[in-house]
C-alpha positions as a Markdown table, in Angstrom:
| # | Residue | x | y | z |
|---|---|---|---|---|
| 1 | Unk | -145.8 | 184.3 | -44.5 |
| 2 | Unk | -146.1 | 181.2 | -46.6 |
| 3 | Unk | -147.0 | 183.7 | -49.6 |
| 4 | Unk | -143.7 | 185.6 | -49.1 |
| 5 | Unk | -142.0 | 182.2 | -49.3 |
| 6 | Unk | -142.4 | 180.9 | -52.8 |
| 7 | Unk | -146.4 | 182.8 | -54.0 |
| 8 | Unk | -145.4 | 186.5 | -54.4 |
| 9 | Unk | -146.8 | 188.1 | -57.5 |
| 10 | Unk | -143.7 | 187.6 | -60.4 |
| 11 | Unk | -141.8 | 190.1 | -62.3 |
| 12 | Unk | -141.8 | 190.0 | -66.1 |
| 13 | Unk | -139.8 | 187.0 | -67.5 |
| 14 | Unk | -138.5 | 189.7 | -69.9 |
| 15 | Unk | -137.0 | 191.5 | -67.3 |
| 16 | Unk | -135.8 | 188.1 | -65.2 |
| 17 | Unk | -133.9 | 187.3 | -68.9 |
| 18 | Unk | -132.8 | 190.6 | -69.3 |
| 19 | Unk | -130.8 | 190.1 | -65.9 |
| 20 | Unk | -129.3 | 186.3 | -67.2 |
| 21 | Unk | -128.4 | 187.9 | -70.1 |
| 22 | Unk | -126.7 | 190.5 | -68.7 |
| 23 | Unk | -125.4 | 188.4 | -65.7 |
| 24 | Unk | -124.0 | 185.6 | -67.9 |
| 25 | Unk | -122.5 | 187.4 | -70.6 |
| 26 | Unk | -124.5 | 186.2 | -73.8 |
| 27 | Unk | -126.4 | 187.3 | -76.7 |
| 28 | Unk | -129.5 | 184.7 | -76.4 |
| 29 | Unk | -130.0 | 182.7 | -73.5 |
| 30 | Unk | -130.0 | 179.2 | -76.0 |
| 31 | Unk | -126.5 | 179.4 | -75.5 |
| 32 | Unk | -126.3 | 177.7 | -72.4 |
| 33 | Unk | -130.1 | 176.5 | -71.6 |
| 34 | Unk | -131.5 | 173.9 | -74.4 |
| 35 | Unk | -135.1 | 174.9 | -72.8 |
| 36 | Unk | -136.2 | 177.3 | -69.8 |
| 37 | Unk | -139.8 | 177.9 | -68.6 |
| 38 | Unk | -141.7 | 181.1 | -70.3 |
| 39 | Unk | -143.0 | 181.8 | -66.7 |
| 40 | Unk | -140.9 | 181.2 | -63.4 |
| 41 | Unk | -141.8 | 178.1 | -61.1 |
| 42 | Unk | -141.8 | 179.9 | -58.0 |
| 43 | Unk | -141.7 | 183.8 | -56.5 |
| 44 | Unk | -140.5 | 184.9 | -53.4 |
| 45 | Unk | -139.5 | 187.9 | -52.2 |
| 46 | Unk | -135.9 | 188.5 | -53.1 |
| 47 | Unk | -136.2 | 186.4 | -56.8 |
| 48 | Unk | -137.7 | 184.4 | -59.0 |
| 49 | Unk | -136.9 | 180.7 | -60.3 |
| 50 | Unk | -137.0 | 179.1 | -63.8 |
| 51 | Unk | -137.0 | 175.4 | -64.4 |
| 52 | Unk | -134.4 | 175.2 | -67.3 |
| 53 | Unk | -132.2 | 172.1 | -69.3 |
| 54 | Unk | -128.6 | 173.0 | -69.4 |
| 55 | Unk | -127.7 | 172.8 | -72.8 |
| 56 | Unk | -124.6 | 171.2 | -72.6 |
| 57 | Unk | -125.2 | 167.5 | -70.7 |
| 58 | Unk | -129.2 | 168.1 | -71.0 |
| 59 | Unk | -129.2 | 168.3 | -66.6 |
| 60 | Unk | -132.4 | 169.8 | -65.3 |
| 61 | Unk | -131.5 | 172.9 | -63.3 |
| 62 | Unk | -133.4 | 175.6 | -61.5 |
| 63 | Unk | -132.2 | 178.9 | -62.5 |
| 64 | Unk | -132.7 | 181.5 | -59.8 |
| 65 | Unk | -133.1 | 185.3 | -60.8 |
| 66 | Unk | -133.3 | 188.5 | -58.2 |
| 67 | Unk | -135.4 | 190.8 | -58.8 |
| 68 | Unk | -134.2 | 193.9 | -60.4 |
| 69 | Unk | -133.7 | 196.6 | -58.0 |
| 70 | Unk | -134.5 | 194.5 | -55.1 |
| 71 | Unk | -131.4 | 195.6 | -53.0 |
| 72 | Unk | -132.2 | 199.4 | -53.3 |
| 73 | Unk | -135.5 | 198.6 | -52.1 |
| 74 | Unk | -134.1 | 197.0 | -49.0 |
| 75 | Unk | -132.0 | 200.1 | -48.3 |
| 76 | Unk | -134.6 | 202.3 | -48.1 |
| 77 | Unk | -136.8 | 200.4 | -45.9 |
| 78 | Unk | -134.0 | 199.6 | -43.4 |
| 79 | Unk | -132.9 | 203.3 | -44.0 |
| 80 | Unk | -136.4 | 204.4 | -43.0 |
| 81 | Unk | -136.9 | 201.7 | -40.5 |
| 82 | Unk | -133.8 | 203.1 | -38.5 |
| 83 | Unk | -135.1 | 206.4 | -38.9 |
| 84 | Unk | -138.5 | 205.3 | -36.9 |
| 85 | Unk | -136.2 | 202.7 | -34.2 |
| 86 | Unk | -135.8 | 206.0 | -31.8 |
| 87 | Unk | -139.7 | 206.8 | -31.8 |
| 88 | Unk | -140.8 | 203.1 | -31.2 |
| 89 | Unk | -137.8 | 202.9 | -28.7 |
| 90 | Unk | -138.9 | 205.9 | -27.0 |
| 91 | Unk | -142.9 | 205.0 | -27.3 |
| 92 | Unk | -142.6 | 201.7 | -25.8 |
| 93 | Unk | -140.5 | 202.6 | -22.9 |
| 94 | Unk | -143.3 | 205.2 | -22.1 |
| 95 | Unk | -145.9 | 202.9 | -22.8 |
| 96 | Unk | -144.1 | 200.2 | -19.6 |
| 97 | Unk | -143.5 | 203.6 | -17.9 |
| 98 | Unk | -139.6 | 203.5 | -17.9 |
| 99 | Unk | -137.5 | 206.5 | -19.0 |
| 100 | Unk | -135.7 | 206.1 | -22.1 |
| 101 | Unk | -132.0 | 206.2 | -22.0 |
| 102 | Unk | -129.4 | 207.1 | -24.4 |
| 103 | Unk | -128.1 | 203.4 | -24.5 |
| 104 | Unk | -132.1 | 201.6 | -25.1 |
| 105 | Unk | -131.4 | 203.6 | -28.4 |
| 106 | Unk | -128.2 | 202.4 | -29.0 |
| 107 | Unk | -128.7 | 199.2 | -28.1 |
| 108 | Unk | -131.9 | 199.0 | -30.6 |
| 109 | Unk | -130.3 | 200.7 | -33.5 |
| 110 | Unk | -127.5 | 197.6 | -33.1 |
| 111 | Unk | -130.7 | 195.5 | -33.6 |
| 112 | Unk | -131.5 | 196.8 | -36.4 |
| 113 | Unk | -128.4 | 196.9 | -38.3 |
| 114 | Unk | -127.3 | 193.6 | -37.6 |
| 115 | Unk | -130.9 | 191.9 | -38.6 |
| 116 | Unk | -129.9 | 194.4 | -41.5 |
| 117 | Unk | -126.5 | 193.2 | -42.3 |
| 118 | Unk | -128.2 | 189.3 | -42.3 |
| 119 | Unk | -131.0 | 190.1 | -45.0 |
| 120 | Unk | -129.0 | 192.3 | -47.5 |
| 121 | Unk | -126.9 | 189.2 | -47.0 |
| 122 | Unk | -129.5 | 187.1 | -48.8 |
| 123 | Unk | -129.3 | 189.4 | -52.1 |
| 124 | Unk | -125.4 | 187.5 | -52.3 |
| 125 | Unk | -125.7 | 184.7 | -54.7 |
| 126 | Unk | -122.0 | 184.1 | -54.5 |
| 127 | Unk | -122.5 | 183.7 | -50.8 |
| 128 | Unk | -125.5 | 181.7 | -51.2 |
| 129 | Unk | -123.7 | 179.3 | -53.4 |
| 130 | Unk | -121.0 | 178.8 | -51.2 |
| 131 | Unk | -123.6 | 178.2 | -48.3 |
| 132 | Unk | -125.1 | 175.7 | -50.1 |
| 133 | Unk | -121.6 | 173.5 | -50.8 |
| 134 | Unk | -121.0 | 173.8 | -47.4 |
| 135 | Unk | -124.5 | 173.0 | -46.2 |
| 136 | Unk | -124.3 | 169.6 | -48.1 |
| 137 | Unk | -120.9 | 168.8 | -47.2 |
| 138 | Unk | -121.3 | 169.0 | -43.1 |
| 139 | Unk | -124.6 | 166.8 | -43.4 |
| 140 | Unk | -122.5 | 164.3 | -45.4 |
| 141 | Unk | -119.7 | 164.5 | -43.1 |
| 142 | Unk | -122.2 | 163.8 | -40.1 |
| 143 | Unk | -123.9 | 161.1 | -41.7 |
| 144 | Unk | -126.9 | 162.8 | -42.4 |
| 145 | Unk | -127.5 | 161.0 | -45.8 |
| 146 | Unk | -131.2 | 162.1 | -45.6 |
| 147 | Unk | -130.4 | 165.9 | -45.9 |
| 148 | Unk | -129.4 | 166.8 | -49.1 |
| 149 | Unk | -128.8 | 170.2 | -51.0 |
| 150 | Unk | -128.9 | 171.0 | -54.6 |
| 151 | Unk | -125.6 | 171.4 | -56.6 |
| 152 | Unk | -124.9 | 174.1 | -57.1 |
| 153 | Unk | -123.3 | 174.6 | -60.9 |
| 154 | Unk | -120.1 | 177.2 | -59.9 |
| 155 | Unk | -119.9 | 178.0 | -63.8 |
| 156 | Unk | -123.5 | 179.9 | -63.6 |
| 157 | Unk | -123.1 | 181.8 | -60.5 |
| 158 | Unk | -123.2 | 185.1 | -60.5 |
| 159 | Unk | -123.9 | 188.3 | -57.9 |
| 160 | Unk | -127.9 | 188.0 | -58.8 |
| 161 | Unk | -128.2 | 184.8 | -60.6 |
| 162 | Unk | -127.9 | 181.2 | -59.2 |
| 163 | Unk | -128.2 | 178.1 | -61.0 |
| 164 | Unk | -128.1 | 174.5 | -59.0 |
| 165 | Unk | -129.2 | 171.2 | -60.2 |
| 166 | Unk | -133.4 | 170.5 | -59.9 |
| 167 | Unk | -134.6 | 168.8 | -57.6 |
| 168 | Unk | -138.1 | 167.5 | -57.2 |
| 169 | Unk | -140.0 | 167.8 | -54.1 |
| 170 | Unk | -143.0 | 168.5 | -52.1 |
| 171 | Unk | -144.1 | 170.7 | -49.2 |
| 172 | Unk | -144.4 | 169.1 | -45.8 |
| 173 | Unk | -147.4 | 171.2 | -44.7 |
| 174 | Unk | -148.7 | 169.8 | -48.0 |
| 175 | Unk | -148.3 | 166.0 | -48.2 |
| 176 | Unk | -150.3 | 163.4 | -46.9 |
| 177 | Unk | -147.9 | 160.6 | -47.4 |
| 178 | Unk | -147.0 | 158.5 | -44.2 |
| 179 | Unk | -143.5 | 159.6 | -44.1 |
| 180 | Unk | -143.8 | 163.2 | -42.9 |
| 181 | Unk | -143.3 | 162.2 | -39.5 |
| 182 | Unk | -140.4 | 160.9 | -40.4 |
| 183 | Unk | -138.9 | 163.3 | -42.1 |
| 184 | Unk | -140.0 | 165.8 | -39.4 |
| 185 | Unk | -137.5 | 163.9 | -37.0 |
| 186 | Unk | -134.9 | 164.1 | -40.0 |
| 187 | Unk | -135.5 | 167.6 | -40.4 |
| 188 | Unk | -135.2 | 168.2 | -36.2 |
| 189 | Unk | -131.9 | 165.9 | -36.0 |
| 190 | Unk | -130.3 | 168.2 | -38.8 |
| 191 | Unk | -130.7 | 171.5 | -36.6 |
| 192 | Unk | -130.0 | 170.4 | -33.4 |
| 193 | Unk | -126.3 | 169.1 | -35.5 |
| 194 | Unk | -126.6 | 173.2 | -36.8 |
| 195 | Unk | -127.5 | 174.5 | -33.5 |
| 196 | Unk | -125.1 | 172.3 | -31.4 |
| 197 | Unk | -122.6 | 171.0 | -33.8 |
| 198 | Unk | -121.5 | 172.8 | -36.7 |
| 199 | Unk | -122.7 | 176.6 | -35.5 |
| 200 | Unk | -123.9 | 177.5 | -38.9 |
| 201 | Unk | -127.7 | 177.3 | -39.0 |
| 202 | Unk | -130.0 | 177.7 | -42.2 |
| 203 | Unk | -132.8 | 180.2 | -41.7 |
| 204 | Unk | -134.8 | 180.0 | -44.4 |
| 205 | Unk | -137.1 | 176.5 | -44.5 |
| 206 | Unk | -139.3 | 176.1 | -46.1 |
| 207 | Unk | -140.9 | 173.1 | -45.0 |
């Protein structure tokens, strides 16, 4: 799972500029970045990121690129995986020895489409960006001082490309400093305040 998360195998920088390009609206990508990275800094399943230098300010930004085709991909699976939620419906009702009815279908293909709806949600930048402003600005008006997000640079967004200030940082599951118990306890306090507070909970740690 942790592969999925930020070690899947990358698609060609060529293609990934291509897409900024294209996305953007400019001839050569110097034009707004004074330096980007030849090869992304992390993979994951939907895109790819780029460490990059704005070229206007000289801010460090990470410059997030989906992969091309990546929502007509999802279709399909979720187009076959409905297909296939009747047979599994009706397979593991005979399995517990209970008749299937006409509503366990229904009730599973509502399942599906709404654990649907959620990840072609992720393929919306625009959204993401606008999850992220409002992400940081509930922690900050909670006093959660401790839980921060990365600017995001509203100039540079676009429907597959997202662009928000760098920020440095290591794995929990990774680091041996002291203060990972710590920040376990911050990391807990922030979603209970999701769960029970603000009712708009992040679902994508990576921690």
């Amino acid at each position: 799972m942790r592969q999925l998360q930020d070690a899947v195998p990358p698609f060609p920088s060529s293609e990934a500029f291509a897409v900024l390009r294209r996305q953007l609206g400019v001839r050569d990508l110097t034009q707004i970045f004074g330096e980007i990275t030849a090869a992304p800094v992390a993979s994951a399943s939907i895109g790819q990121v780029y460490k990059a230098t704005l070229r206007e300010g000289e801010t460090q930004v990470a410059v997030k690129v989906q992969r091309p085709g990546i929502l007509a991909e999802i279709a399909l699976d979720l187009h076959v995986l409905r297909l296939l939620t009747p047979l599994q419906t009706m397979f593991q009702n005979a399995v517990n020895g209970v008749q299937t009815q006409p509503e366990d279908i229904a009730v599973a293909l509502q399942l599906v489409d709404e654990w649907g709806r959620g990840f072609v949600a992720e393929t919306d930048y625009r959204l993401e960006a606008r999850n992220t402003a409002g992400f940081a600005a509930s922690m900050k008006a909670r006093g959660l001082d401790a839980v921060c997000a990365p600017v995001v640079v509203e100039r540079l967004v676009r429907d597959t490309v997202l662009v928000t200030e760098w920020v440095d940082g290591s794995r929990l599951d990774s680091d041996a400093s002291p203060d990972v118990p710590r920040l376990c306890g911050v990391a807990l306090n922030a979603y209970l305040t999701m769960l029970l507070d603000t009712g708009v909970l992040h679902c994508d740690p990576h921690p």
